[in-house]
C-alpha positions in Angstrom: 33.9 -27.9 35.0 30.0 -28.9 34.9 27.7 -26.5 34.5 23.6 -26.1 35.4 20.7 -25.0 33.0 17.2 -26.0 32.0 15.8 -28.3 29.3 13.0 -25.6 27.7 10.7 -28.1 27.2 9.6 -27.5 31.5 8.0 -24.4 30.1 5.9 -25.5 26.7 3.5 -22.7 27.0 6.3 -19.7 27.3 7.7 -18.4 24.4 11.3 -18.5 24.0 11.8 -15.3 25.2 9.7 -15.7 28.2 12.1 -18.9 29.1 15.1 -16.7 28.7 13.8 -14.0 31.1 12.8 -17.0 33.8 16.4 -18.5 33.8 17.6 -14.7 34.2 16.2 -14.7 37.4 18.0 -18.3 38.6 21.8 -19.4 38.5 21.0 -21.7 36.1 23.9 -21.0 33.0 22.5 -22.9 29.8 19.4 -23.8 28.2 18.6 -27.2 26.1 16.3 -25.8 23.8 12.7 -28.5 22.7 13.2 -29.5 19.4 9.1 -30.3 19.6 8.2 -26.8 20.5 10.2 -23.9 21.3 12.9 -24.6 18.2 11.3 -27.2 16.0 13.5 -28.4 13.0 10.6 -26.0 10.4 11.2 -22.6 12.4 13.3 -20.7 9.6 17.1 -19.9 9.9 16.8 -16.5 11.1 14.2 -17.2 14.2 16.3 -20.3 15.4 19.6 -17.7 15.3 17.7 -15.2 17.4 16.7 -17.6 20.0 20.5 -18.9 20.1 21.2 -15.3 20.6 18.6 -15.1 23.8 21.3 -17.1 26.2 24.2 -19.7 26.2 23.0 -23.2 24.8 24.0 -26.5 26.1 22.2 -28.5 23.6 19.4 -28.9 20.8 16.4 -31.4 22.8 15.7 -33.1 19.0 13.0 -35.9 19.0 14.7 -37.8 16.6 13.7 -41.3 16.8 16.1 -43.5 15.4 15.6 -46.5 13.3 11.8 -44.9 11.7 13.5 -42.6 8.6 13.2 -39.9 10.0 15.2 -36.9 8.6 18.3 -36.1 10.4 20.0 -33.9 8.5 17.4 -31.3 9.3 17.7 -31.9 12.7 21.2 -31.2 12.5 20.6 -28.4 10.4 18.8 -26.6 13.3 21.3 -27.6 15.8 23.8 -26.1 14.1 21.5 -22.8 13.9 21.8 -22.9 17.6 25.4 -23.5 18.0 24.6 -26.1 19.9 27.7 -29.2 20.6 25.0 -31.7 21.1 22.1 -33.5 19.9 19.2 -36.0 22.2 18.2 -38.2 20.3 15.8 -41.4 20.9 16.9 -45.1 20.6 13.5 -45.6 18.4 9.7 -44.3 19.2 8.8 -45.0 22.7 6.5 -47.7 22.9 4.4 -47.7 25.9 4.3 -51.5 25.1 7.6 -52.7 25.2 8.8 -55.0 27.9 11.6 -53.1 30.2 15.0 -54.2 29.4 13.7 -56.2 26.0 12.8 -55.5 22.1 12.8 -56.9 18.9 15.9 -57.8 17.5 15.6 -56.4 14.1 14.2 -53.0 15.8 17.5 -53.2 17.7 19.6 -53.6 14.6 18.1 -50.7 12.7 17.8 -48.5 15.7 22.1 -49.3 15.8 22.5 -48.6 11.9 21.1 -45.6 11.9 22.9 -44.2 14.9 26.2 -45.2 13.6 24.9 -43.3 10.3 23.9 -39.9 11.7 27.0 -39.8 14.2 29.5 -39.6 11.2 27.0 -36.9 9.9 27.5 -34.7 13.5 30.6 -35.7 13.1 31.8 -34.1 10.8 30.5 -30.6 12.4 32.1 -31.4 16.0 28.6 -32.7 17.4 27.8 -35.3 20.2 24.8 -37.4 20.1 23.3 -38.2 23.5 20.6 -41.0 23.4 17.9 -40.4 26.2 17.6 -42.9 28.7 14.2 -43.3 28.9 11.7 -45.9 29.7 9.6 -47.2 26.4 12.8 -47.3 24.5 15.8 -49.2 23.6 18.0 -47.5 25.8 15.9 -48.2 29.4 17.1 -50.7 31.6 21.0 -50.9 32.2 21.7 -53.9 30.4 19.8 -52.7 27.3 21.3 -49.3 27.4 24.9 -51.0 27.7 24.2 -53.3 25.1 22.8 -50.6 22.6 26.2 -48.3 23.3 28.7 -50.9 22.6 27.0 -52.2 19.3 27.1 -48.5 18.4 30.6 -47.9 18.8 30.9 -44.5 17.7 33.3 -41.5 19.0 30.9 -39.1 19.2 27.6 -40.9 21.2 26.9 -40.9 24.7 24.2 -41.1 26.9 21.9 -38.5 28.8 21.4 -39.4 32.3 18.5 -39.3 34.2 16.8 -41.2 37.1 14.8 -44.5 36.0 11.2 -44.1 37.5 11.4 -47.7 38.9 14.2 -49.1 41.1 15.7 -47.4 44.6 18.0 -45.3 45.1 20.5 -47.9 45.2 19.6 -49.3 42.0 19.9 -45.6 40.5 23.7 -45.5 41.4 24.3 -48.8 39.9 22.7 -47.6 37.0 25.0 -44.6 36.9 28.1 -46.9 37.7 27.6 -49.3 34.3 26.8 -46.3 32.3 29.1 -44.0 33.6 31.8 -44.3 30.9 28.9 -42.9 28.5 27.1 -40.1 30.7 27.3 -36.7 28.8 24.7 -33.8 30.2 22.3 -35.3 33.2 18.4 -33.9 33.6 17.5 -33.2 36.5 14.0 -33.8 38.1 12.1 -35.5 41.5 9.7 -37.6 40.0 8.5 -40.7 41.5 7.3 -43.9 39.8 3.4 -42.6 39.2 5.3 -39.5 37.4 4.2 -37.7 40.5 6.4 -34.6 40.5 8.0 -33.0 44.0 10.4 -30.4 44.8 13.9 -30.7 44.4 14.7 -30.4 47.6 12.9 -33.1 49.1 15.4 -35.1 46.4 18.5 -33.6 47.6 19.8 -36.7 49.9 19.5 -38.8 46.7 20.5 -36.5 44.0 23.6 -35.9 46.2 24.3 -40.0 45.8 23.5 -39.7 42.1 26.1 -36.3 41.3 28.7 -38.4 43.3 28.7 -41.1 41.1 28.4 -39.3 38.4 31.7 -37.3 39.7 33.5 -40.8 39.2 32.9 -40.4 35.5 34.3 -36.9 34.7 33.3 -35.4 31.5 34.4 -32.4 29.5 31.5 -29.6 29.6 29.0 -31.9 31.5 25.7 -30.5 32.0 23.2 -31.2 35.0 19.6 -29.5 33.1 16.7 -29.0 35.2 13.8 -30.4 33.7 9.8 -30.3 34.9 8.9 -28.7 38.4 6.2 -29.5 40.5 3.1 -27.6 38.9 5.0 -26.2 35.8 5.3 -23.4 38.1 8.3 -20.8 37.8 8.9 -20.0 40.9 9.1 -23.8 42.0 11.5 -23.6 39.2 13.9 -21.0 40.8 13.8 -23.1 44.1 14.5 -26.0 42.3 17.6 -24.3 41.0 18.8 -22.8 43.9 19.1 -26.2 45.2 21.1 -27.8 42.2 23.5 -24.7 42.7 23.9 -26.3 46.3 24.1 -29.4 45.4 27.1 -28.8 42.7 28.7 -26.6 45.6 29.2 -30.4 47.1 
């Protein structure tokens, strides 16, 4: 059965507690907790438990960049703190420079290594790895993303789903259809292509297209995670999940 939360990162300036008591207020049932802010991989043991503690987590939002050395096993570490089943992660740093759809070869190769590496390490624990489909990095445009999951190959990694900021609606489902064997936990938003950001509601003919789709791929524990609102403001945020309640009602 999929379930609805929030990625913590909409709120950077409330403290984790102060997230906790917004979501209390909304239907939303999980939280994706920032690996950049609210539960960064230095925040001791104890503080990371207490915060897992606060409310049921879907998921540790790590900025992990694969492919640049960075440390996994800390990020791990934390994500275990939070009992957490999975891990975002980032095909490489985004690069406001890359061509859509197209990188360097060797970039592609290492970013591939050292996925394949760090999935045995989760592993091991029971942990998914979901790479963020994201523009600016070797998992944006559908072909790339496909690409980059097949030469992976791994048990354990999957994708997180969300809406490319180019491309109609159309395009949106076809992206969902030849990813769909991959799609883990979705975030949810209404942006448009300038990153201008609107209620969710005014989005609720598409997303409807886009959870259908999605329905064609079922997976086990599936999460849809709100994620920005219009003005960082929280009662745009209880709106917003009032209508992705509806929209899972169908």
């Amino acid at each position: 059965m999929n379930q609805i939360g929030l990625c913590s990162v909409t709120f950077r300036d409330l403290a984790p507690e102060e997230v906790v008591d917004v979501v209390r207020t909304t239907p939303l049932e999980y939280i994706e907790w920032a690996g950049d802010v609210h539960v960064p991989v230095e925040l001791e043991v104890g503080l990371a438990r207490e915060i897992a503690a606060l409310y049921s987590v879907s998921s540790y939002g790590s900025y992990y960049h694969a492919g640049e050395g960075e440390d996994f096993e800390a990020v791990l570490a934390q994500a275990k703190n939070l009992g957490a089943t999975d891990i975002r992660i980032w095909a490489g740093n985004m690069d406001m420079d890359k061509p859509w759809g197209q990188g360097d070869a060797d970039v592609f190769d290492r970013i591939v290594a050292d996925i394949k590496a760090v999935a045995k390490l989760a592993s091991a624990d029971g942990i998914k790895l979901n790479i963020e489909h994201h523009q600016w990095t070797y998992a944006d445009s559908t072909e790339e993303t496909v690409k980059l999951l097949e030469a992976i190959d791994e048990p354990n990694v999957y994708l997180n789903w969300q809406p490319p900021m180019e491309g109609s609606v159309a395009d949106k489902v076809a992206d969902i259809r030849a990813l769909g064997p991959w799609i883990s936990n979705v975030h949810v938003f209404n942006w448009d292509s300038k990153f201008q950001r609107y209620p969710l509601v005014d989005g609720k003919d598409a997303w409807a297209e886009y959870i259908a789709e999605l329905e064609k791929f079922p997976f086990e524990g599936r999460k849809y995670l709100l994620e920005f609102v219009l003005d960082d403001d929280v009662e745009q945020l209880k709106r917003d999940a009032d209508t992705l309640a509806e929209l899972m009602q169908g």
